[in-house]
N, C-alpha and C positions, 0 to 999 in steps of 0.2 A: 504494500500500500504506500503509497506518495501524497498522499492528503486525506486530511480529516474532516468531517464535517462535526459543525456546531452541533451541541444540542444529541449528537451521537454518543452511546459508549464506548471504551474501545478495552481489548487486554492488551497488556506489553509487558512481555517477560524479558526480565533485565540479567544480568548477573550480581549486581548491588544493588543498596539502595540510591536511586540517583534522583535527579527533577526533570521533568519530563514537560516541556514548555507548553501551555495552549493558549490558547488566542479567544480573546473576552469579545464579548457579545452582551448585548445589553438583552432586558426581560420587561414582562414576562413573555413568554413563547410556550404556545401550543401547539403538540404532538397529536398526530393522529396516529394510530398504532395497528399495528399487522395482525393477525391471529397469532395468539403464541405468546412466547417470549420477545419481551423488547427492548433491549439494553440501553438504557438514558443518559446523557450527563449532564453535568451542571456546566455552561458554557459562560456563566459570568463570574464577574470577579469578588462576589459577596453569595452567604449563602441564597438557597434556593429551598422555596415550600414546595412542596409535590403537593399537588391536587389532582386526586383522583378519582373516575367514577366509581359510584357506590358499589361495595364489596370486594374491590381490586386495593392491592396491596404493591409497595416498594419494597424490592430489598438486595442490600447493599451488605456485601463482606468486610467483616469485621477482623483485620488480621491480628488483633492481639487476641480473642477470642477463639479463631481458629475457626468463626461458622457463619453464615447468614443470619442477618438481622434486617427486622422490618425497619423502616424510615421514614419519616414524612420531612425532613430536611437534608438536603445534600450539601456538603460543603463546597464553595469551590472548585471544580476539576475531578471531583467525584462522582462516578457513576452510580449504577442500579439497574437491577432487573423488574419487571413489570411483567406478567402475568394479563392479558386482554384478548377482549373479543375483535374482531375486525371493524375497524373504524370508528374505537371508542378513543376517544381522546385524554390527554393528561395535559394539563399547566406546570411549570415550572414560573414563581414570580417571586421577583427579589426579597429576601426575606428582612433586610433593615432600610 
């Protein structure tokens, strides 16, 4: 891959811990979402509320716990998986 897109999640396995640059985008921004699994991220520079339709949940790994956790805030540059039907929508909108 040679480009990211906003608002996308991504994996990047590294061999250390390093900083992984992304490029801010202002909010709020609405997702329309595929069937399935939909990997999110936070594309601006503050966090981010997840608003989502009723009974659909966020979740975001927790590497000092070692497991997925549910989330209704992303931090900056943070992604999440999402669980949706076809053409249900999510917000992401700056959270301060």
């Amino acid at each position: 891959m040679t480009a990211v897109s906003p608002w996308h999640g991504y994996w990047c396995k590294v061999e250390a811990q390093q900083a992984v640059p992304i490029f801010a985008t202002s909010g709020p921004y609405t997702l329309t979402m595929t069937e399935g699994w939909n990997l999110i991220g936070n594309s601006m520079r503050v966090p981010a509320t997840v608003s989502l339709p009723a009974g659909e949940s966020a979740f975001a790994y927790d590497t000092a716990a070692g497991q997925y956790e549910s989330v209704l805030v992303l931090p900056p540059g943070r992604g999440a998986w999402v669980k949706a039907g076809a053409g249900e929508e999510l917000t992401l909108t700056p959270s301060q």
